[in-house]
DSSP file (Angstrom, degrees, kcal/mol; ACC not computed):
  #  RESIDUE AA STRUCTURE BP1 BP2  ACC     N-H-->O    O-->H-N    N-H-->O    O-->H-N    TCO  KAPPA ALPHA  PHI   PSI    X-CA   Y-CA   Z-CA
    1    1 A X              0   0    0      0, 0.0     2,-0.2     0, 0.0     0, 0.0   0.000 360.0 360.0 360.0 140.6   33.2   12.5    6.1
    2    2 A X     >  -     0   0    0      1,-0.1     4,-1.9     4,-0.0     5,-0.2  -0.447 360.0-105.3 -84.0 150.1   35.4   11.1    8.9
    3    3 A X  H  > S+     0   0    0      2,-0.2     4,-2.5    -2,-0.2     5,-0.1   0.880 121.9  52.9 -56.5 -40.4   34.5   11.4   12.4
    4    4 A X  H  > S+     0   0    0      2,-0.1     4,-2.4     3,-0.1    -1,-0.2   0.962 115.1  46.5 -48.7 -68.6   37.3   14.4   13.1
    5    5 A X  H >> S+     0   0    0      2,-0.2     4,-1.0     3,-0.1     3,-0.6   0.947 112.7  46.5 -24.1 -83.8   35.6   16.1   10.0
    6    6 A X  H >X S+     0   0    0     -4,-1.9     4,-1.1     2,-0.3     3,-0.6   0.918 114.1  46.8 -30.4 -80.2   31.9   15.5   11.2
    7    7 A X  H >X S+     0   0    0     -4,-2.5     4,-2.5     1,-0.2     3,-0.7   0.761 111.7  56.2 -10.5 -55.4   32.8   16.8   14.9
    8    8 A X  H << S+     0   0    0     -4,-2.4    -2,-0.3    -3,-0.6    -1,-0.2   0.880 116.0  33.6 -61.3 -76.8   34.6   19.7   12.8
    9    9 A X  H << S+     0   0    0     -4,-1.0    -1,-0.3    -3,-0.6    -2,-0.2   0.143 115.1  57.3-120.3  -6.1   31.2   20.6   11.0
   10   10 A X  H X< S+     0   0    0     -4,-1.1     2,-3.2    -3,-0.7     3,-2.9   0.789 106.2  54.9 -91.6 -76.0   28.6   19.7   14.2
   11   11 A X  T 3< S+     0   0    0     -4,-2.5    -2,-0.2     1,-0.3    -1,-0.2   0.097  95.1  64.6 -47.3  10.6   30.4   22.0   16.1
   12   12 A X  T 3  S+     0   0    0     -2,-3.2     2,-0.5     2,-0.1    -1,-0.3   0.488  99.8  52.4 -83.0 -33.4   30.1   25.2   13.7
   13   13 A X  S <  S-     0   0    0     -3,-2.9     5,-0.1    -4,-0.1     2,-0.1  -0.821  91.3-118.8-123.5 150.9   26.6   25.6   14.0
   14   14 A X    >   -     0   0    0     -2,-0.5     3,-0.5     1,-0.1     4,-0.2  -0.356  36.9 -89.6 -92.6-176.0   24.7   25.8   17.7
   15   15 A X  T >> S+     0   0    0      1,-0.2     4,-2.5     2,-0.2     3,-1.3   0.809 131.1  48.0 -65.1 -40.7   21.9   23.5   19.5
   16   16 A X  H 3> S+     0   0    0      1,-0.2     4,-3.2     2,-0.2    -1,-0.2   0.898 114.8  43.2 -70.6 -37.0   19.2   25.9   17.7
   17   17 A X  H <> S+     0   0    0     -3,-0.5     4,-0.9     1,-0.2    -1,-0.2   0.538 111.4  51.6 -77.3   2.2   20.9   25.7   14.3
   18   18 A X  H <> S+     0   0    0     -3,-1.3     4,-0.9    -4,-0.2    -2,-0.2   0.871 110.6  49.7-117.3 -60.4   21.5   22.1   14.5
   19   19 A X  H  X S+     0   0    0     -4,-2.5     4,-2.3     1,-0.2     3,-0.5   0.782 110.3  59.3 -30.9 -65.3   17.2   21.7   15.5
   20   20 A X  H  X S+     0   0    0     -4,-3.2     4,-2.2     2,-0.2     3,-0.5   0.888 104.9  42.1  10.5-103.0   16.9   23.9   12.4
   21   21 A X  H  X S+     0   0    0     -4,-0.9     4,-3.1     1,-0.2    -1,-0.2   0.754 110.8  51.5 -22.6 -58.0   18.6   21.5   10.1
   22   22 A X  H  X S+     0   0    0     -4,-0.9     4,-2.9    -3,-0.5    -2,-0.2   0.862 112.4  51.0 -67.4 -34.0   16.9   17.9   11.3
   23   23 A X  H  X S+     0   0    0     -4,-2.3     4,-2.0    -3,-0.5    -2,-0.2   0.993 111.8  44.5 -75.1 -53.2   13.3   19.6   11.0
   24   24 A X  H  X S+     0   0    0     -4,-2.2     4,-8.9     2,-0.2    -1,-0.2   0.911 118.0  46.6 -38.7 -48.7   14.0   20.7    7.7
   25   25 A X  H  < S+     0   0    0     -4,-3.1    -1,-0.2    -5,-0.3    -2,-0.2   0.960 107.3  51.6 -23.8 -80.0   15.5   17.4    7.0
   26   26 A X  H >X S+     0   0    0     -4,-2.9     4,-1.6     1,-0.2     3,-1.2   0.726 112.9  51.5 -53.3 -42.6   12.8   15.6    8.4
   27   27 A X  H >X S+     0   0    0     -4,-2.0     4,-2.1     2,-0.3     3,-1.2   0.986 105.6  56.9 -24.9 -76.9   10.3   18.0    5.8
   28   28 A X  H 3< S+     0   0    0     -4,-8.9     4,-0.3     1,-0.3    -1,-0.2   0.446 106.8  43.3 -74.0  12.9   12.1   17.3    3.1
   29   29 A X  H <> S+     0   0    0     -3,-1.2     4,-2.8    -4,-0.1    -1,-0.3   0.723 110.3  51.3-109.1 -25.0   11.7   13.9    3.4
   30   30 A X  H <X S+     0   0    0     -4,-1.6     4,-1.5    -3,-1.2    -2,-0.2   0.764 111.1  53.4 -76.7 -22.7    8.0   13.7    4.3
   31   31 A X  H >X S+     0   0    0     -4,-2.1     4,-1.6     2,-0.2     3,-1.3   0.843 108.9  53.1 -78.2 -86.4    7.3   16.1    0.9
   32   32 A X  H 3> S+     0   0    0     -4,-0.3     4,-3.0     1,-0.2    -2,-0.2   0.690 110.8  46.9  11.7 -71.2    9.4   13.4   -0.9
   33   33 A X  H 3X S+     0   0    0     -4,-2.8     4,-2.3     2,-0.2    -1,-0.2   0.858 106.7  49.0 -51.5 -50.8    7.1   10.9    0.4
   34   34 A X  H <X S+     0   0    0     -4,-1.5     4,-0.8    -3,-1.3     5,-0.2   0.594 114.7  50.7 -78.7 -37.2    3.8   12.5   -0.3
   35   35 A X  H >X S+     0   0    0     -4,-1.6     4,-3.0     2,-0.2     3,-2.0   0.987 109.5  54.9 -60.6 -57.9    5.4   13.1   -4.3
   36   36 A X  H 3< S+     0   0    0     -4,-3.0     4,-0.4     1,-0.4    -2,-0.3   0.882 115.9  32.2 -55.3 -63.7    6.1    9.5   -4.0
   37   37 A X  H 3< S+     0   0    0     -4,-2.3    -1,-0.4     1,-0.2    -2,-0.2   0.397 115.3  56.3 -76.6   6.8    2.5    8.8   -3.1
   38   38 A X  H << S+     0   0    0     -3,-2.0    -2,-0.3    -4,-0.8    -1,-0.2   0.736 106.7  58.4 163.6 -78.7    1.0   11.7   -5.4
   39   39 A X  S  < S+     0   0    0     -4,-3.0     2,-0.7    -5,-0.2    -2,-0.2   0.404  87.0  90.8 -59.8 -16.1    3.0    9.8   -8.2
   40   40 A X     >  -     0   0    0     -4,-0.4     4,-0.8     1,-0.2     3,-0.4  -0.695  51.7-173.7 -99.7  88.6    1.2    6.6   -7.7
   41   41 A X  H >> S+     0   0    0     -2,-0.7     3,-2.6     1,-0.2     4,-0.8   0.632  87.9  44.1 -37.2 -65.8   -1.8    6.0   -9.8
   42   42 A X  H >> S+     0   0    0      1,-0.3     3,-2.3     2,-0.2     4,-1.1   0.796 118.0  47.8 -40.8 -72.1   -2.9    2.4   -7.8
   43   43 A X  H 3> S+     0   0    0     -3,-0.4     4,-0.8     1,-0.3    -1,-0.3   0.543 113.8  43.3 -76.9 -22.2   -2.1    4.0   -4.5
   44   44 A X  H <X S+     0   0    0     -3,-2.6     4,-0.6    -4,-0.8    -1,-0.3   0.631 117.2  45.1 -97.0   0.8   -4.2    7.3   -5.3
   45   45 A X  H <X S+     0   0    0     -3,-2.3     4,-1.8    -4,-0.8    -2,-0.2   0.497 114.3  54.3-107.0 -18.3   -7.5    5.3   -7.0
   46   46 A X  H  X S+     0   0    0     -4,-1.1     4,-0.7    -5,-0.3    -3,-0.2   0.920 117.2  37.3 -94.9 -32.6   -7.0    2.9   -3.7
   47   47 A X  H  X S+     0   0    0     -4,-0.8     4,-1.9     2,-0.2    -2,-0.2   0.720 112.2  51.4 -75.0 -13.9   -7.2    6.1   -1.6
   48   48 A X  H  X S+     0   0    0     -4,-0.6     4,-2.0     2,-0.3    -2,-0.2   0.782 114.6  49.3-111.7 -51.1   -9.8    8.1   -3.4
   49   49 A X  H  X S+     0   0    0     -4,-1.8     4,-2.2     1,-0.2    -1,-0.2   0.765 106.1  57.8 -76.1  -9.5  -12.2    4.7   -3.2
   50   50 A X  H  X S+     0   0    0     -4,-0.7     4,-1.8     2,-0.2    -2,-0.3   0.917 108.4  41.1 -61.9 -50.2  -11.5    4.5    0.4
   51   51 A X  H  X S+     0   0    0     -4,-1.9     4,-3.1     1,-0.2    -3,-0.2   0.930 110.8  58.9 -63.1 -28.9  -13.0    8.2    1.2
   52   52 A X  H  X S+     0   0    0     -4,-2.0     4,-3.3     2,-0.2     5,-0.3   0.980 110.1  43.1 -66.8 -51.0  -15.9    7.3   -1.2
   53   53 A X  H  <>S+     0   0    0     -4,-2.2     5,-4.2     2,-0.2     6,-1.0   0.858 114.6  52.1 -53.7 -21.1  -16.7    4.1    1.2
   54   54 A X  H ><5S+     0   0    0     -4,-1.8     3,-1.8     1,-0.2     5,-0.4   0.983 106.7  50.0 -91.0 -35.5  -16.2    6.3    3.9
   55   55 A X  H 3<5S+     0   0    0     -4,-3.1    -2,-0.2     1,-0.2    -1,-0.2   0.745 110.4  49.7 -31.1 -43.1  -18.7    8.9    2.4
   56   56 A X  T 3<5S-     0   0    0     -4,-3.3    -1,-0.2    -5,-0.1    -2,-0.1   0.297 118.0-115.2 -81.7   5.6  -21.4    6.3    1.9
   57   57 A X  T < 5S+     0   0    0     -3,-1.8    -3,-0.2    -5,-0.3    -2,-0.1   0.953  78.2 132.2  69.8  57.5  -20.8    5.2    5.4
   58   58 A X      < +     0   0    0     -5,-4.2     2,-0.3    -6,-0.2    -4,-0.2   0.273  48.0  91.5-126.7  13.1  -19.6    1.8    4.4
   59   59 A X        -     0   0    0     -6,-1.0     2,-0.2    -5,-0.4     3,-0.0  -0.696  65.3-140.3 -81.5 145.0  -16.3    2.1    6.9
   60   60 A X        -     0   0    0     -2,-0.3     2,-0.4     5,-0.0    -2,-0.1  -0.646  25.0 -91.0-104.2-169.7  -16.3    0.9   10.6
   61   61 A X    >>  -     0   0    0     -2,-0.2     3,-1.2     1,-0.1     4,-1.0  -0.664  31.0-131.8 -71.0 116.9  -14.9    2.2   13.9
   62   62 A X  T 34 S+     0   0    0     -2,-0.4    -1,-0.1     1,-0.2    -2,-0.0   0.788 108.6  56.0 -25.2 -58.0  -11.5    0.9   14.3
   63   63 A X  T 3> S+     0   0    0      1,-0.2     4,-0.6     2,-0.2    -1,-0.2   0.460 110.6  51.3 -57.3 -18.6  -12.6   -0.1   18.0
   64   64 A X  T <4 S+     0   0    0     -3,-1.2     4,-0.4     1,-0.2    -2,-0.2   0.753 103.1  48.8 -93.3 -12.6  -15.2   -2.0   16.4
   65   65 A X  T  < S+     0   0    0     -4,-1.0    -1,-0.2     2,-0.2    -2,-0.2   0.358 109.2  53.0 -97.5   3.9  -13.7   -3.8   14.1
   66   66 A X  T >>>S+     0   0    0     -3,-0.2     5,-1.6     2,-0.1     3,-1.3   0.585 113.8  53.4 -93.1 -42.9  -10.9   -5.2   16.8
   67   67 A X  T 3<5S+     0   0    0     -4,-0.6    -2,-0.2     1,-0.3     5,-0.1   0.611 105.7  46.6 -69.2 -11.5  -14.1   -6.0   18.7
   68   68 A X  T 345S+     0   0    0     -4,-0.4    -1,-0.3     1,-0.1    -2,-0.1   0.522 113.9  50.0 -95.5 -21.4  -15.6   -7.9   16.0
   69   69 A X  T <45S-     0   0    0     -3,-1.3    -2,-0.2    -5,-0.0    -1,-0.1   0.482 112.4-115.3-105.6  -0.7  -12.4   -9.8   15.4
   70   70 A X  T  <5S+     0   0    0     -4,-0.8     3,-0.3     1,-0.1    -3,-0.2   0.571  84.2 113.0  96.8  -5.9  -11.9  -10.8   19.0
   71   71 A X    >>< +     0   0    0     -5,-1.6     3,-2.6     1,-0.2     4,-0.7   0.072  26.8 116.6-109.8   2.8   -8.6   -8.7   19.5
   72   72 A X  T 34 S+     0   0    0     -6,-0.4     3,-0.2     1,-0.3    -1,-0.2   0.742  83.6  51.6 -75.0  -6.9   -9.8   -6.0   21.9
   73   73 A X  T 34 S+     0   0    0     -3,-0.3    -1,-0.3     1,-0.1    -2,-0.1   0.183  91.7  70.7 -92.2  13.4   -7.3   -7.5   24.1
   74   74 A X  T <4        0   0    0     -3,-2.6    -2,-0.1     1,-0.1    -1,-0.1   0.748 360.0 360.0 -87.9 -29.0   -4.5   -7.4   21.6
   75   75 A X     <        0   0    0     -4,-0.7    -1,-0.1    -3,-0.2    -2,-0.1   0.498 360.0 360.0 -71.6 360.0   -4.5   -3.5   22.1
């Protein structure tokens, strides 16, 4: 679409209707995403053993694990 065009087709619809649009947008790309990862065996067996380590308490603290690495000043 050409920029006259575009102008033509922003200007139809008002500030609310134009909010309207981008969120939907923005939806229908994060459901996308979530198929995408849903759809990916490695990537759902790599999350599904991550909750089981965190269930057996075999995760750390985020903040502890910067702190173990020296980095708390990286943050």
């Amino acid at each position: 679409m050409g920029d006259e065009k575009m102008s033509e087709a922003v200007s139809v619809f008002d500030k609310g209707a134009l909010e309207l649009l981008f969120q939907t947008r923005n939806l229908l790309e994060e459901v996308l995403e979530t198929m995408d990862i849903l759809a990916d065996e490695e990537l759902m067996k790599a999350i599904k053993e991550s909750e089981d380590e965190i269930e057996r308490g075999e995760a750390r603290d985020l903040k502890d694990f910067v702190k173990e690495l020296g980095l708390e000043d990286e943050l």
